[in-house]
C-alpha positions in Angstrom: -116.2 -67.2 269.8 -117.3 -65.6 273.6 -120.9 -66.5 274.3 -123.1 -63.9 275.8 -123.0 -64.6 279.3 -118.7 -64.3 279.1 -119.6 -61.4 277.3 -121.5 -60.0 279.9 -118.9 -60.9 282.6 -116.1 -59.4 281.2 -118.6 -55.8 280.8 -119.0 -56.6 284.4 -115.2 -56.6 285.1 -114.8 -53.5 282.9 -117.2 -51.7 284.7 -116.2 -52.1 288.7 -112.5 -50.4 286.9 -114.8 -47.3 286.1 -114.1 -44.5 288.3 -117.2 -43.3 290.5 -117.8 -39.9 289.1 -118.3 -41.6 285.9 -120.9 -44.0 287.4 -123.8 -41.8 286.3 -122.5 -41.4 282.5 -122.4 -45.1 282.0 -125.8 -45.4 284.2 -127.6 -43.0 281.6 -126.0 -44.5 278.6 -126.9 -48.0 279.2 -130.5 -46.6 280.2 -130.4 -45.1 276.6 -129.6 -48.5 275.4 -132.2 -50.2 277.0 -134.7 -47.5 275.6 -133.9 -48.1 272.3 -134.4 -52.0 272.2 -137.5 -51.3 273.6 -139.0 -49.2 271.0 -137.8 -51.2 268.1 -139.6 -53.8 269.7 -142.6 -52.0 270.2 -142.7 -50.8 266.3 -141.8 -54.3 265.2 -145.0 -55.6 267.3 -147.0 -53.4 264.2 -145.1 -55.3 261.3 -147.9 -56.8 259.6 -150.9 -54.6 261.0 -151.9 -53.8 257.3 -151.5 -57.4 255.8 -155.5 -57.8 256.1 -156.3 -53.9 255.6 -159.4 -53.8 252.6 -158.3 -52.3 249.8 -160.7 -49.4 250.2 -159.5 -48.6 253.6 -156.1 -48.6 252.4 -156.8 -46.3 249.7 -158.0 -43.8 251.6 -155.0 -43.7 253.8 -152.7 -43.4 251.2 -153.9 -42.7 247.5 -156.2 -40.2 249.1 -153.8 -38.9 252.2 -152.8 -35.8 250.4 -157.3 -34.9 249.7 -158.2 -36.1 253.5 -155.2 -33.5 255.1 -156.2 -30.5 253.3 -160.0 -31.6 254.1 -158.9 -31.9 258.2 -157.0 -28.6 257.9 -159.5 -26.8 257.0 -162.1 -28.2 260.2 -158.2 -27.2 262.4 -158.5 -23.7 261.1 -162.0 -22.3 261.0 
């Protein structure tokens, strides 16, 4: 099995064999990468947020989600 650190050497490797005018494709694509681990850590920081939520509170955000829109829409429109 490779570990991660000969992992990352031989993506190392590959990369000084890319071409230079492809430099910025692979620069953009790994910054992608880097984006996306970041925001599943950032939503996975909420797991849990409505373990301790009172059951009142949680009612109205979801039983009653559908009563409190059309209630906000109509303060939005007039």
């Amino acid at each position: 099995m490779i570990t991660d650190t000969q992992r990352r050497n031989q993506i190392l490797r590959r990369i000084s064999r890319i071409p230079k005018d492809k430099l910025k494709d692979l620069d953009e694509y790994v910054s992608k990468l880097e984006h996306s681990v970041g925001n599943k850590s950032r939503t996975l920081s909420f797991a849990g947020s409505w373990q301790d939520l009172d059951d009142d509170v949680f009612d109205d955000l979801t039983v009653n989600l559908i009563s409190n829109r059309k209630r906000n829409r109509r303060r939005i429109d007039e």
